[in-house]
C-alpha positions as CSV (number, residue, x, y, z in Angstrom):
1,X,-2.7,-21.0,-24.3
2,X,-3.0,-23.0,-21.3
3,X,-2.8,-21.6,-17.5
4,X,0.5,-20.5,-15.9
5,X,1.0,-20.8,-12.3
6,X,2.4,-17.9,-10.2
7,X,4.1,-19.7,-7.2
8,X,4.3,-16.5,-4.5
9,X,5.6,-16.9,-1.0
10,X,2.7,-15.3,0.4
11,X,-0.8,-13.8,-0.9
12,X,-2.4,-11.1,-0.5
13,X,0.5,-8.9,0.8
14,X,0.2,-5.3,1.4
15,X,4.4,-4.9,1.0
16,X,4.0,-6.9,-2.6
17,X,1.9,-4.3,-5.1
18,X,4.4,-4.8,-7.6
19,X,3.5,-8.8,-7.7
20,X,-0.3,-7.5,-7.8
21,X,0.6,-5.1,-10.7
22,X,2.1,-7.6,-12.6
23,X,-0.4,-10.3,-12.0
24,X,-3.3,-7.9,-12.9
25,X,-1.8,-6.3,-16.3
26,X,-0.6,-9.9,-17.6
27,X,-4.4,-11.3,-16.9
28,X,-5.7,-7.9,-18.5
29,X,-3.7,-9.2,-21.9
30,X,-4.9,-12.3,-21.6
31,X,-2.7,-14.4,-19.5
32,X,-4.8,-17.3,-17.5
33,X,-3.4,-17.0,-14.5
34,X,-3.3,-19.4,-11.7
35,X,-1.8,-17.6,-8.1
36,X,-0.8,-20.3,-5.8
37,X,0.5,-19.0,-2.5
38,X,3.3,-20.9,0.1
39,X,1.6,-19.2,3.0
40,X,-1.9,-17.5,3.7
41,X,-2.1,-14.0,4.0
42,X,-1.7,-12.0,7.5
43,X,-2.4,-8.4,6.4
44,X,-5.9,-7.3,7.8
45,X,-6.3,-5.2,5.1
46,X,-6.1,-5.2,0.6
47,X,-5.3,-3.1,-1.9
48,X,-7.7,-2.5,-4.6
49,X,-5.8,-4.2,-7.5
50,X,-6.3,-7.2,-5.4
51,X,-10.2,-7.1,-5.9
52,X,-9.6,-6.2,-9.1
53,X,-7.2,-9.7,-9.7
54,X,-10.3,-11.3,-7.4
55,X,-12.8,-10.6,-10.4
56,X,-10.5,-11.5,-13.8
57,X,-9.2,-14.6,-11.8
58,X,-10.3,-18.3,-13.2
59,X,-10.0,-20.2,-10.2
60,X,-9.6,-19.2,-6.4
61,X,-5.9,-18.9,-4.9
62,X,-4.0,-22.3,-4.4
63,X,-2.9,-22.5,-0.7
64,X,-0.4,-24.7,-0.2
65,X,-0.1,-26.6,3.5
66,X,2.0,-23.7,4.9
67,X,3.3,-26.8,7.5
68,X,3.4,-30.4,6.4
69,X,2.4,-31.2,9.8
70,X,-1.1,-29.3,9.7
71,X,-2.0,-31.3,6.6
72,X,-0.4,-34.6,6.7
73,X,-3.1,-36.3,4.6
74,X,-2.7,-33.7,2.4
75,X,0.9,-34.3,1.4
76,X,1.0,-37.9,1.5
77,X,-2.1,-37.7,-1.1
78,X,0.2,-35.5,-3.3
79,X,3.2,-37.4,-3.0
80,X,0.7,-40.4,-3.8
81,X,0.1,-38.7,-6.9
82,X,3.5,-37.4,-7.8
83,X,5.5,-40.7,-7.4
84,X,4.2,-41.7,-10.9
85,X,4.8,-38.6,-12.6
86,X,7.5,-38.5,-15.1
87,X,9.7,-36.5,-13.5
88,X,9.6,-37.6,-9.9
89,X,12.8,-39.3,-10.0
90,X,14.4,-36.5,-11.1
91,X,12.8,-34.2,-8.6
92,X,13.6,-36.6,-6.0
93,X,17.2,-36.7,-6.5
94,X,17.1,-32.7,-6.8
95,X,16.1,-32.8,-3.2
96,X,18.1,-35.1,-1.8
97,X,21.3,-33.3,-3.3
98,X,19.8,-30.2,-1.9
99,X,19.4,-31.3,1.2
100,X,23.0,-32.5,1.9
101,X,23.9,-29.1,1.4
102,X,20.7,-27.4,3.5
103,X,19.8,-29.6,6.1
104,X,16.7,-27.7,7.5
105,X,13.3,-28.3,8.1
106,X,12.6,-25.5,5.3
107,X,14.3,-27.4,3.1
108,X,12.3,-30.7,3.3
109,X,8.9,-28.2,3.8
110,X,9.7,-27.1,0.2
111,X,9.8,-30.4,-1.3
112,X,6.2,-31.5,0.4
113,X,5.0,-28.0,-0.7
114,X,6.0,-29.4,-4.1
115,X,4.4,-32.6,-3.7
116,X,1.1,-30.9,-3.2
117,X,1.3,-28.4,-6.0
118,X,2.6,-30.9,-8.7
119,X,-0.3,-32.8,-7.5
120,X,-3.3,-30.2,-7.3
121,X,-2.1,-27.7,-10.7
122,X,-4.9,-26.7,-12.8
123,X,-5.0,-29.2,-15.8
124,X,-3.9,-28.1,-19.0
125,X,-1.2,-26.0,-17.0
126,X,1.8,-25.3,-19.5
127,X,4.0,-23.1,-17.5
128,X,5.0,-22.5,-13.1
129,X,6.4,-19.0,-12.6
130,X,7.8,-17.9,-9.1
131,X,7.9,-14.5,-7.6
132,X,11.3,-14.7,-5.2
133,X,14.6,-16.8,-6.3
134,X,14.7,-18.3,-2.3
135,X,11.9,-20.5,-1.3
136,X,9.3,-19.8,-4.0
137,X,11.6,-20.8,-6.6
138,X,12.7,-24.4,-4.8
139,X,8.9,-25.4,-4.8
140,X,8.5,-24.4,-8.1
141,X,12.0,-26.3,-9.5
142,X,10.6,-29.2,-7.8
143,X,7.5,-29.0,-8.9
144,X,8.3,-28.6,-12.6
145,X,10.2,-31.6,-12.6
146,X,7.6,-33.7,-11.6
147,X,5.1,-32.5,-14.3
148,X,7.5,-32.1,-16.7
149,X,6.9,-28.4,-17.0
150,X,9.2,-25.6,-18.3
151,X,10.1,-22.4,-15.7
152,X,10.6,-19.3,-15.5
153,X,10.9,-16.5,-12.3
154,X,11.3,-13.0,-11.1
155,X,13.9,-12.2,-8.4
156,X,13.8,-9.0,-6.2
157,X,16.1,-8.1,-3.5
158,X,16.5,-10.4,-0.3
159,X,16.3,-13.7,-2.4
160,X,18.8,-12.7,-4.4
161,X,21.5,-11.5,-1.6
162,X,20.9,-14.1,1.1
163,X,20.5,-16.8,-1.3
164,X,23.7,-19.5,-1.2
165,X,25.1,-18.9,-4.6
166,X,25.0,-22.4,-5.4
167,X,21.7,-22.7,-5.2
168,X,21.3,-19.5,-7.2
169,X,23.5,-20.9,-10.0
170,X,21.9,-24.2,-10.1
171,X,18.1,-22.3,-10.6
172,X,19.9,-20.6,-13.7
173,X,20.8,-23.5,-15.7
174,X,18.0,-25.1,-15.1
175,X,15.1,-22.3,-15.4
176,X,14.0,-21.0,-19.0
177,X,14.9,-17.6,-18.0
178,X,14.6,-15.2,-15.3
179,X,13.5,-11.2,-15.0
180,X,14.9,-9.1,-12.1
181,X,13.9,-5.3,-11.1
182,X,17.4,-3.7,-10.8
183,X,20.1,-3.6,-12.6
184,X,22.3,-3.5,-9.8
185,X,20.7,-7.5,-9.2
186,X,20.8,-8.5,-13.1
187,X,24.5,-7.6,-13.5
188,X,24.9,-10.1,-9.7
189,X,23.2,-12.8,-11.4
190,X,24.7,-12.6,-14.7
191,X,27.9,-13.2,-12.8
192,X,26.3,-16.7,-11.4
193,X,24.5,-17.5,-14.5
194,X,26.5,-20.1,-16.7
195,X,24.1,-18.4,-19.2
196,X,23.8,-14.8,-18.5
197,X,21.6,-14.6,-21.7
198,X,18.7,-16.1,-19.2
199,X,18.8,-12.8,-17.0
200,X,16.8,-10.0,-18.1
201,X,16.2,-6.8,-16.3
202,X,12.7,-6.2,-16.2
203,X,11.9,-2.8,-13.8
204,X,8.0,-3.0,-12.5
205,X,7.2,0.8,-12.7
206,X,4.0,2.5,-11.9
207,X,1.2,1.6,-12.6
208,X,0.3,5.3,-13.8
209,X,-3.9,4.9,-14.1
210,X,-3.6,4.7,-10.2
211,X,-1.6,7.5,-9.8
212,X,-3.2,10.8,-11.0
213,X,-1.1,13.7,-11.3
214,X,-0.7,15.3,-7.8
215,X,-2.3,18.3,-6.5
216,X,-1.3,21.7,-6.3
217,X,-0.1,22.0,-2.8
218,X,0.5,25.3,-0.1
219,X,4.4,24.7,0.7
220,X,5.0,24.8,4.0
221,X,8.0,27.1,4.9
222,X,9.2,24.7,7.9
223,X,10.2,27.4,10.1
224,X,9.1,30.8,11.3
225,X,5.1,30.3,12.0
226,X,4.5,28.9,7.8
227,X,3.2,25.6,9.3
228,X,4.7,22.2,9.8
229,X,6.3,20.2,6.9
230,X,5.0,16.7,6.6
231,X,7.6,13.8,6.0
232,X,6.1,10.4,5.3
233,X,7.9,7.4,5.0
234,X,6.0,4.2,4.1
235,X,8.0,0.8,4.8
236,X,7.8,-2.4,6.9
237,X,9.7,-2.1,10.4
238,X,12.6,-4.1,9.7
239,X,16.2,-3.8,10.1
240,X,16.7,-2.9,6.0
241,X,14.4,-0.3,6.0
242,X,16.8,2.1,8.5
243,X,13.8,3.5,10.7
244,X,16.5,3.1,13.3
245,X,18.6,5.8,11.1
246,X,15.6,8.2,10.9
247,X,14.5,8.7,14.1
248,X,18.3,9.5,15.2
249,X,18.8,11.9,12.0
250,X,14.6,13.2,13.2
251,X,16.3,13.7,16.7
252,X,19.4,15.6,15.1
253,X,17.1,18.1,13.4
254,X,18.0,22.1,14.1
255,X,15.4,22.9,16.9
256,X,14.2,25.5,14.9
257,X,12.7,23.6,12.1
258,X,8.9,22.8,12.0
259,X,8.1,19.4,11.0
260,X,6.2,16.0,12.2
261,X,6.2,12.4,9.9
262,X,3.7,10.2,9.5
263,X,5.1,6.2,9.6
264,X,2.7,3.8,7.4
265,X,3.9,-0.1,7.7
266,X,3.8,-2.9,9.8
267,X,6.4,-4.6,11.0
268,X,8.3,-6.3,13.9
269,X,10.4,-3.6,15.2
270,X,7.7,-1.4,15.0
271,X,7.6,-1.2,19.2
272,X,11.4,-1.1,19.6
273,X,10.9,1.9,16.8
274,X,8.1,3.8,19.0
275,X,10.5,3.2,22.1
276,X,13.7,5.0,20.6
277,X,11.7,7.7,18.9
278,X,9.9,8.4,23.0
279,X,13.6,8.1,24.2
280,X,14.6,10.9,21.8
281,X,11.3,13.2,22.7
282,X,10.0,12.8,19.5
283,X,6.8,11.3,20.2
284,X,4.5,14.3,19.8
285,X,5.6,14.7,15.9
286,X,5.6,11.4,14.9
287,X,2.0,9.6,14.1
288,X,2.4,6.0,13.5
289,X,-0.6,4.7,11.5
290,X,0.7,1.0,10.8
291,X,-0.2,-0.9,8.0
292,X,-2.7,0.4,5.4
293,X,-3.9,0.0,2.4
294,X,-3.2,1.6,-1.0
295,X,-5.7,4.0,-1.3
296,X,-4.5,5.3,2.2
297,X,-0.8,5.5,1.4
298,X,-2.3,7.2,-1.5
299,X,-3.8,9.7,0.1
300,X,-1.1,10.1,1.8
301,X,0.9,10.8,-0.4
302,X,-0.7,13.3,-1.7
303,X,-0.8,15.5,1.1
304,X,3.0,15.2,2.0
305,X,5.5,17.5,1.8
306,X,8.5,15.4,1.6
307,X,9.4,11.8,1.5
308,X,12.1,10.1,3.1
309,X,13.4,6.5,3.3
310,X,16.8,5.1,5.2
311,X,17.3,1.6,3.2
312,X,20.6,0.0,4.2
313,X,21.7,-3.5,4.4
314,X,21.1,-5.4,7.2
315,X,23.3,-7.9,9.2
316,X,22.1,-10.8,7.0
317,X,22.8,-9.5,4.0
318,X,18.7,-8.7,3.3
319,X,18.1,-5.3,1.2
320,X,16.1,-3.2,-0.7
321,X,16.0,-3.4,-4.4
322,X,13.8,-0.5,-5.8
323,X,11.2,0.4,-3.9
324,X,7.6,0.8,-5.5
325,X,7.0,3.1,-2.7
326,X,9.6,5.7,-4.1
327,X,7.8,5.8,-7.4
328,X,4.2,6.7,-5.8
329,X,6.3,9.4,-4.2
330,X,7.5,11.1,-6.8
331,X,4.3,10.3,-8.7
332,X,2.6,12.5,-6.6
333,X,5.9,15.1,-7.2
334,X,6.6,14.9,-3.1
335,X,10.3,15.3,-3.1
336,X,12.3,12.2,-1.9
337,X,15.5,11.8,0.3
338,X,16.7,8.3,0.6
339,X,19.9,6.5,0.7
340,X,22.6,5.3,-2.2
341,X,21.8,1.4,-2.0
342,X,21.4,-1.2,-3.8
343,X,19.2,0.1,-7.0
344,X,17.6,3.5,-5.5
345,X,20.4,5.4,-7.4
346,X,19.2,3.6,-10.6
347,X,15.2,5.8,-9.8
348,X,16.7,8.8,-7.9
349,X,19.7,11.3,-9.5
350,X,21.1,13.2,-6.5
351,X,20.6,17.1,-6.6
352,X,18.3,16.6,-9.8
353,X,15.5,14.3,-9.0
354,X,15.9,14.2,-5.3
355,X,18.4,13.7,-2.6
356,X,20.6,10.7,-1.5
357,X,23.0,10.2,1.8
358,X,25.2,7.2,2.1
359,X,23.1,4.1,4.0
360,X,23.5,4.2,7.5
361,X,24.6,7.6,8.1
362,X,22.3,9.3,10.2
363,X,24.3,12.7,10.4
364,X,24.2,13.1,6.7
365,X,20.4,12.1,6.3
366,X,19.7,14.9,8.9
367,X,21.5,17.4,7.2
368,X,20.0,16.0,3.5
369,X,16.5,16.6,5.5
370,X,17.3,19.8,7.2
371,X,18.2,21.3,3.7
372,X,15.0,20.0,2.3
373,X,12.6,21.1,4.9
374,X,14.2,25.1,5.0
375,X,14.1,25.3,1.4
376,X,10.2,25.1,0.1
377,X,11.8,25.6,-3.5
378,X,14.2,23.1,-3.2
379,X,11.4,20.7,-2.6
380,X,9.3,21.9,-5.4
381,X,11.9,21.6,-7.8
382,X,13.1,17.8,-7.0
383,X,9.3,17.2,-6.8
384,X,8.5,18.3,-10.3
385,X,11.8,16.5,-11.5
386,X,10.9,13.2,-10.3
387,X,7.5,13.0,-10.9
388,X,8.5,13.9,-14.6
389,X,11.3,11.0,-14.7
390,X,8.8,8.8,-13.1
391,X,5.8,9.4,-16.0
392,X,8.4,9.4,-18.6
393,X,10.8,6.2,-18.2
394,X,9.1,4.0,-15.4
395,X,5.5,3.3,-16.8
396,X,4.9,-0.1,-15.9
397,X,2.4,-0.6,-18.9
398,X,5.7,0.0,-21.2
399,X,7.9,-2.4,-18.9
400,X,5.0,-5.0,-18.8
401,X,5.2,-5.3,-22.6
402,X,8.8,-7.3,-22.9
403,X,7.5,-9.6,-19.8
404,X,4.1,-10.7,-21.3
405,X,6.0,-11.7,-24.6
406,X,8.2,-13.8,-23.2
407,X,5.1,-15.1,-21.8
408,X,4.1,-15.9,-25.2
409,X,1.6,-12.6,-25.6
410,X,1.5,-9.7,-27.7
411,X,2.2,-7.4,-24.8
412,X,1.0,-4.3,-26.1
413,X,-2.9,-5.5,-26.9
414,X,-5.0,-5.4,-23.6
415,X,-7.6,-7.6,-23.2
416,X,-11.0,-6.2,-23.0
């Protein structure tokens, strides 16, 4: 079997382990393949399993020109190329319809981005796979066409919500088929699918080897003199994630509860963030440690005594599907409070395997987080829940097996 190529919108990313996951256990069964990346990475830091993909790789990653205008020579050699490829015409009139409706400079950036990669794929290539439905999935759509190529894709959570829905629908028809993480996204796409056979729902799960059963931990009592309880929430600083939320429930905590959290993301409200948490007096219990990577959130993790995440949806329409990060959590049986959106109820039974408040609500996360840090037991017993659920129905090496036949592999046989 020829090489497939994995058309991401950026690579390495410290926010994308589940992409990395994927990538690694498909290559471990034998899958050649080739990453090729919109943008270059930002993240100062890697995770391991991206050393890991470094090693069983074939060929370096594929950088596309992130702007046409910082390698001009570069596109006009694709196009070059492309013009007398069999499906250029068709490609070409894709666009141009495409752009009537989105007339953006993203829009023609996509089509360049195409150019390149129809020109410069690996030979022998049978297959272009995207990771995101939005601008991944254009470049690969017009990439295919060119080289005459069947495609497939994964969708997640913002490319599938702030999306137009004509654009959606049109990727449907014309893909082979397409795996999503949720079933609260697989039953939206279905409805936009002229074919909702092509929609699969394909959750990532844990990748279990990299999470060993968690410690034995002291609980700490959160009140009278027992020691501080230690919330961490890992998550990008970004209007979705509901940090905004957090720090006003954090400020609307009874004054006799002992706690601090620890923040681990980047992000660009990250400074607006540390501003309303000073305003609220909360600056001495809360240690921001910004982007890290895995085998820091890890740890972590392991020394937490609660987790907590505020997802909502944002003003454009961008949200969460199913965090990973909710999954390491419980892993690591650190009992989780998070909100009712999108597919988090799909992971996390309220009152059984942790605790869930309505999205943007920051009087009922308080109370939901109040109740959890005065009741060590409480916390022990969603703790052990999850981390059973997690180890029982979310092992990503049973999920992987469906994906990597329909990628034309056994699925259960690892390569060694």
């Amino acid at each position: 079997m020829g090489p497939v190529a994995f058309v991401l919108k950026g690579y390495p990313r410290l926010s994308e382990t589940f992409i990395a996951q994927e990538i690694l256990g498909l290559m471990r069964r034998g899958l050649d393949i080739r990453i090729v990346s919109l943008r270059h990475p930002t993240d100062a830091h890697t995770h391991p399993v991206h050393d890991e993909i470094a090693r069983l790789s074939k060929a370096s990653v594929l950088y596309l020109p992130e702007y046409l205008h910082q390698e001009p020579m570069r596109v006009v050699r694709g196009w070059w190329r492309a013009r007398r490829m069999p499906g250029y015409r068709q490609a070409i009139s894709a666009f141009w319809a495409d752009l009537k409706r989105d007339l953006t400079r993203n829009r023609i950036r996509r089509f360049g981005q195409a150019l390149v990669l129809a020109a410069e794929l690996p030979a022998g290539t049978v297959r272009l796979h995207f990771h995101f439905l939005h601008t991944p999935a254009s470049v690969t759509r017009y990439a295919a066409k060119m080289q005459d190529l069947p495609w497939s894709g994964s969708a997640h959570a913002k490319d599938i919500w702030t999306s137009p829905e004509w654009e959606i629908r049109e990727k449907l028809t014309e893909c082979d088929w397409l795996v999503t993480c949720t079933a609260h996204g697989a039953e939206h796409l279905k409805t936009l699918a002229a074919d909702p056979g092509k929609v699969h729902l394909q959750y990532h799960g844990l990748d279990l080897t990299r999470f060993p059963p968690a410690p034995d931990r002291q609980a700490a009592t959160g009140r009278g003199g027992g020691g501080p309880v230690t919330i961490l929430s890992v998550g990008r600083a970004v209007p979705k994630k509901g940090y905004d939320d957090l720090i006003d429930a954090l400020a609307a905590l009874p004054k006799d509860l002992d706690w601090r959290l620890i923040h681990i993301g980047g992000g660009k409200k990250l400074k607006a963030l540390k501003a309303r948490a000073a305003e609220k007096g909360l600056s001495s219990r809360v240690d921001w440690r910004g982007a890290q990577p895995q085998e820091k959130v890890l740890a972590a993790l392991r020394k937490a005594d609660l987790f907590v995440l505020a997802s909502k949806i944002a003003g454009d329409g961008d949200r969460d599907g199913l965090p990973n990060v909710l999954m390491e959590a419980q892993s690591q049986s650190v009992p989780v409070v998070a909100t009712a959106v999108s597919a988090i109820p799909e992971l996390i039974r309220d009152g059984k395997t942790g605790l869930l408040v309505p999205p943007g609500d920051p009087a009922a996360l308080s109370a939901a987080l109040a109740r959890a840090l005065a009741d060590p037991e409480l916390r022990r017993r969603l703790g052990a829940a999850g981390a059973e659920r997690v180890r029982k129905e979310f092992d990503a090496a049973v999920e992987l097996t469906d994906l990597a036949r329909r990628f034309g592999l056994p699925g259960d046989v690892e390569a060694a």
